[in-house]
C-alpha positions in Angstrom: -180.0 -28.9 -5.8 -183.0 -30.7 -4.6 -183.8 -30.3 -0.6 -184.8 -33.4 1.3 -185.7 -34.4 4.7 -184.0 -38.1 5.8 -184.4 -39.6 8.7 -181.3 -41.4 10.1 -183.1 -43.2 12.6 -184.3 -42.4 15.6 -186.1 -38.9 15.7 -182.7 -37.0 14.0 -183.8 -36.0 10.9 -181.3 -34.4 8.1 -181.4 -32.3 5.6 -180.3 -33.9 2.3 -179.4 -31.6 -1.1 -179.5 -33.8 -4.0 -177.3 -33.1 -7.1 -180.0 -32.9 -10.2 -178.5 -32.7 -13.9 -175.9 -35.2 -16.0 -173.8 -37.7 -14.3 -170.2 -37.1 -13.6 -167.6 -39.7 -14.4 -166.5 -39.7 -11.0 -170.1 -40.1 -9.7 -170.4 -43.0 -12.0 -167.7 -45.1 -10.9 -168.4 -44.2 -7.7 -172.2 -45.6 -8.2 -170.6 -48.7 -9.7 -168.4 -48.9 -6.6 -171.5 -48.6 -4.2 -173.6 -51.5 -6.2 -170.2 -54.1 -6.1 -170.1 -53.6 -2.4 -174.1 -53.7 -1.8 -173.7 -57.0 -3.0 -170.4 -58.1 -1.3 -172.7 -56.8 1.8 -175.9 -59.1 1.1 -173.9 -61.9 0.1 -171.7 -62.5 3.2 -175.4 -62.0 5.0 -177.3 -64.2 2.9 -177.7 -66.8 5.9 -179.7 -64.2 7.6 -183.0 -64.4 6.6 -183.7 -61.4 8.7 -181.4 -59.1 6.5 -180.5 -61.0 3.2 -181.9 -61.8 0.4 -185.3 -61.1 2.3 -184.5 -57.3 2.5 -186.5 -54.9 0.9 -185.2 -53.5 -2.1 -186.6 -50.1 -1.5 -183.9 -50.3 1.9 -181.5 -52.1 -0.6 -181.3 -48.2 -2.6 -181.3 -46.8 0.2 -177.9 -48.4 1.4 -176.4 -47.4 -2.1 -177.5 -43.8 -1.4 -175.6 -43.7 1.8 -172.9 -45.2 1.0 -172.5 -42.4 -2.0 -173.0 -39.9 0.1 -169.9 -41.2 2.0 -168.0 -40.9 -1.4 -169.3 -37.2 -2.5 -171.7 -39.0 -4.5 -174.9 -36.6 -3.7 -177.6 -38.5 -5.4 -181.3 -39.8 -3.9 -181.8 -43.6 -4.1 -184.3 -43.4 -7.0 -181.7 -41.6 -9.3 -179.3 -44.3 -8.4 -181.4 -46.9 -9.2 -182.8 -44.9 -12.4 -178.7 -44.2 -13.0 -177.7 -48.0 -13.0 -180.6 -49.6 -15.0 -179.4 -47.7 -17.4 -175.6 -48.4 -17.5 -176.7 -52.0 -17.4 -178.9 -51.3 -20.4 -176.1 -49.8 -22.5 -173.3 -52.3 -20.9 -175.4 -55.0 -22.3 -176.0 -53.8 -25.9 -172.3 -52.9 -25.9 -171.2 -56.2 -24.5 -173.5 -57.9 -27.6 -171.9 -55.7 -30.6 -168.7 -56.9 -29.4 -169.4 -60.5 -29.2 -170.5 -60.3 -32.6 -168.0 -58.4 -34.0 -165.2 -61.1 -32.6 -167.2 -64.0 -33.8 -166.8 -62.1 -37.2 -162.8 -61.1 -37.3 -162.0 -64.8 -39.1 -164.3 -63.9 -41.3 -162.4 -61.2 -42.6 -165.4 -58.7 -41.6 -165.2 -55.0 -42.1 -167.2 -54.5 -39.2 -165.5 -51.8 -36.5 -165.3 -52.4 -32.8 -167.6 -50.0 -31.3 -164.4 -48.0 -29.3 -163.0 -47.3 -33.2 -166.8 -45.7 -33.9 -168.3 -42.1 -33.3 -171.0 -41.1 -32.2 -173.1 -40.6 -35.4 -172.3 -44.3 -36.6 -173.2 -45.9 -33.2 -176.4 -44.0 -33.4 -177.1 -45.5 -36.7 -176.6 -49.2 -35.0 -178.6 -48.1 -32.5 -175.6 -48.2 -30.0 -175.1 -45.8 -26.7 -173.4 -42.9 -28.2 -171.4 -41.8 -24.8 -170.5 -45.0 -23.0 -166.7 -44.8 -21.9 -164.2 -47.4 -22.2 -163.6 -47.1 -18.2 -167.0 -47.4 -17.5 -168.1 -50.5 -19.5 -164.3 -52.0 -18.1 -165.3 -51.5 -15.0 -169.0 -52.9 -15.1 -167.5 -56.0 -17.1 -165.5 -56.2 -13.9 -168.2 -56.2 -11.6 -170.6 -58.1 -13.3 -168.1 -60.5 -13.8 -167.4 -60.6 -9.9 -170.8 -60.8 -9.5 -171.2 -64.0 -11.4 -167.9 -66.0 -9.6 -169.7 -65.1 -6.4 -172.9 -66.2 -7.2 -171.4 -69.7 -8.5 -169.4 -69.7 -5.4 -172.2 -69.3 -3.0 -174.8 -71.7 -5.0 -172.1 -74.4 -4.6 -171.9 -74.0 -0.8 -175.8 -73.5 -0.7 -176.4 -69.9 0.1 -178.0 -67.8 -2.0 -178.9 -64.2 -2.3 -178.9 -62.5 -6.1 -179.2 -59.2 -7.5 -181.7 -58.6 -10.5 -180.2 -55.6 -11.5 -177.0 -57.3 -12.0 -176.9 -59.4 -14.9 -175.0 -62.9 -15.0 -175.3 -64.2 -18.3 -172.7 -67.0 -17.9 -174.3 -68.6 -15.4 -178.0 -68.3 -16.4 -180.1 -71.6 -16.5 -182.1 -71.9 -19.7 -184.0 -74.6 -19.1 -185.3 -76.2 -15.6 -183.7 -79.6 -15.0 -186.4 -82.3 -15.7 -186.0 -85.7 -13.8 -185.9 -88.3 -16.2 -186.2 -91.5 -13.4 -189.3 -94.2 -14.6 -190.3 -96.7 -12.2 -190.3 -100.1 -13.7 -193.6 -101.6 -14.5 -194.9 -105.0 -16.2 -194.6 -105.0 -19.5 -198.4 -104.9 -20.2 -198.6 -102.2 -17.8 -196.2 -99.9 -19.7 -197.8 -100.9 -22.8 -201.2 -99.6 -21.5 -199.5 -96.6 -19.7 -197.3 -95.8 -23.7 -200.4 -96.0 -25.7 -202.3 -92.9 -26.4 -205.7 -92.7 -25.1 -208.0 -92.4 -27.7 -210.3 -89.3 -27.8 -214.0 -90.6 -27.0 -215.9 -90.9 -30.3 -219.8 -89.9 -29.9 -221.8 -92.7 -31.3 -223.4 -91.4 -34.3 -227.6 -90.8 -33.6 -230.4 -93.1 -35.1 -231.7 -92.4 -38.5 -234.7 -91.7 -39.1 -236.1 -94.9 -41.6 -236.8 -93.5 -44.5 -240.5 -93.8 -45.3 -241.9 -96.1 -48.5 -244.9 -94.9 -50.5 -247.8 -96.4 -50.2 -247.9 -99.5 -52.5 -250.1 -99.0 -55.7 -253.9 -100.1 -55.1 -254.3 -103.1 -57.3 -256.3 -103.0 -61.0 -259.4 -104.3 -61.0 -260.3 -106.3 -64.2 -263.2 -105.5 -65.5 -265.4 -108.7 -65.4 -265.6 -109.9 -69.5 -268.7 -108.7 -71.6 -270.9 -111.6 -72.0 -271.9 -112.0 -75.7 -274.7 -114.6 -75.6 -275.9 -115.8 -78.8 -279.4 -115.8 -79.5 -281.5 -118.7 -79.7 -282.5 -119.5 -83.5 -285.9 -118.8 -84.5 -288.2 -122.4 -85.7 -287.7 -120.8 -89.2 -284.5 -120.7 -89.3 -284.6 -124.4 -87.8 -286.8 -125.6 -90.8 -284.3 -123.7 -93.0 -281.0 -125.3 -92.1 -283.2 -129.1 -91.6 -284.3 -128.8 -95.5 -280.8 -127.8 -96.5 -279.3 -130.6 -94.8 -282.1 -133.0 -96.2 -281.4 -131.8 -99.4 -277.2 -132.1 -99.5 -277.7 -135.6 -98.2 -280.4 -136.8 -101.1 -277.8 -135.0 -103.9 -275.0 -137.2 -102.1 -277.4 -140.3 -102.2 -278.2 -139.3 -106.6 -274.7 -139.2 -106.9 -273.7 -142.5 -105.4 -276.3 -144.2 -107.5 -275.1 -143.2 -110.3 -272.1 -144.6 -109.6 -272.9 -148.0 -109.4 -275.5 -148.1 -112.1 -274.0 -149.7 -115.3 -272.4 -148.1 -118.2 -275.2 -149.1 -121.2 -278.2 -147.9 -118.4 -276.5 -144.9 -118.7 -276.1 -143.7 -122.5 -279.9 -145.1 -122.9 
C-alpha cells in the first residue's frame, strides 16, 4: 500500500492508501466502468466551456480516481491512466488480428482466432498473452458507445472527445478540400492554368576570342642588276672586219652566179 495525502477541497485533507501490484479483474472492469461514465459526464457538459472539453486532463484522472474509489477500486490517477493506455494498446492489436483473421475464413485459412491460442503462440505473433475475453468485450462495448456518441453530438454540433479512447469508424482520413472555382475569362484561366516558367539566367558574354597577329609581309628582295659591260674599241674593230668580210664573200658568191658558163671553165 502506498500512503497519500488528497485534498478534497477546502482545507480537509485525507489520507489515501493506494493498492500497488497486478490488476484485479474486478478492478479492471471497474476502471473501464469509470472511463465510459467520465465521458458520458464531459459529453452531456460539452456546451460548457467552463468544464468540458476545456478541462484539464490532469482533473480529468482525477475524476476517474474518485469515482474508483467509490467502487473499491484503490488506485492513484496516474496508475489509472498508466492502466488504461495500456488495455487500449492490447484491445487494439487484438481487435486487428481478428479483423484479419475474418477477412481470411473464405479463404479457407488455417489461421486460429486468437481466444483458440495460448499464450506461447500469441507471444510468437506478438499478441497480449493475458487479455480476457470479458475484458476486450467490454472495451469493444465502450469504445463502440464511444463512437455512436461522438457521431451523435458532432451532428447536433457539440463536441468534446476523448484521446484515450479510440474511434476508428468514425476517423476522418483526409481534410475535406473545397473544390468551388470562380469563373473567369477564358484568357484569364488560360493565363491562370499555365505553369509559370522558372526564370532562365541569361547566359554571360563571352569573352572574343583573340586572333594572332597577322604575318608581317615578305619583302622581295629588289633583283640583282647584271649590267653588261661596254665593249672594248678592239673588240669593235673585231666584229666591224668580220662583218665586212661575210658581206664581200656574199658579194664573190653572187658574182659568180651571174658570170657565164664558158668564163667559168677558162
Amino acid at each position: 500500500m502506498h500512503l497519500m495525502m488528497d485534498d478534497q477541497g477546502g482545507n480537509n485533507a485525507v489520507t489515501r492508501e493506494y493498492r500497488k501490484g497486478n490488476w484485479t479483474v474486478n478492478e479492471t472492469m471497474v476502471l473501464i466502468e469509470a472511463k465510459e461514465m467520465d465521458y458520458e459526464r464531459r459529453m452531456k457538459r460539452s456546451g460548457d466551456h467552463s468544464e468540458g472539453r476545456n478541462k484539464p486532463t490532469e482533473l480529468r484522472w482525477k475524476w476517474v480516481e474518485d469515482y474508483c474509489w467509490g467502487k473499491g477500486c484503490l488506485r492513484s490517477q496516474n496508475q489509472c491512466n498508466d492502466k488504461w493506455d495500456n488495455l487500449m494498446r492490447d484491445y487494439k492489436k487484438v481487435r486487428e488480428y481478428q479483423r484479419k483473421v475474418a477477412e481470411r475464413e473464405g479463404n479457407d485459412s488455417k489461421q486460429r482466432s486468437y481466444w483458440e491460442m495460448e499464450k506461447n503462440e500469441r507471444k510468437e505473433k506478438n499478441l497480449p498473452s493475458n487479455m480476457l475475453r470479458q475484458i476486450y468485450d467490454r472495451l469493444e462495448e465502450v469504445v463502440e458507445k464511444k463512437g455512436a456518441q461522438t457521431v451523435a453530438a458532432t451532428a447536433g454540433g457539440g463536441g468534446g472527445s476523448d484521446p484515450n479512447i479510440t474511434n476508428l469508424p468514425y476517423v476522418m482520413d483526409r481534410p475535406m478540400v473545397s473544390t468551388f472555382q470562380p469563373s473567369l475569362p477564358p484568357l484569364l484561366q488560360h493565363q491562370l492554368s499555365a505553369p509559370i516558367p522558372a526564370a532562365i539566367p541569361l547566359p554571360l558574354p563571352q569573352a572574343s576570342p583573340q586572333l594572332p597577329p597577322p604575318p608581317a609581309p615578305i619583302i622581295q628582295p629588289p633583283p640583282l642588276s647584271y649590267a653588261q659591260p661596254l665593249p672594248t674599241i678592239a673588240q669593235i674593230l673585231i666584229q666591224v672586219s668580220i662583218q665586212t668580210h661575210q658581206q664581200r664573200e656574199g658579194e664573190e658568191v653572187v658574182a659568180m652566179a651571174k658570170a657565164p658558163v664558158g668564163l667559168l671553165t677558162t
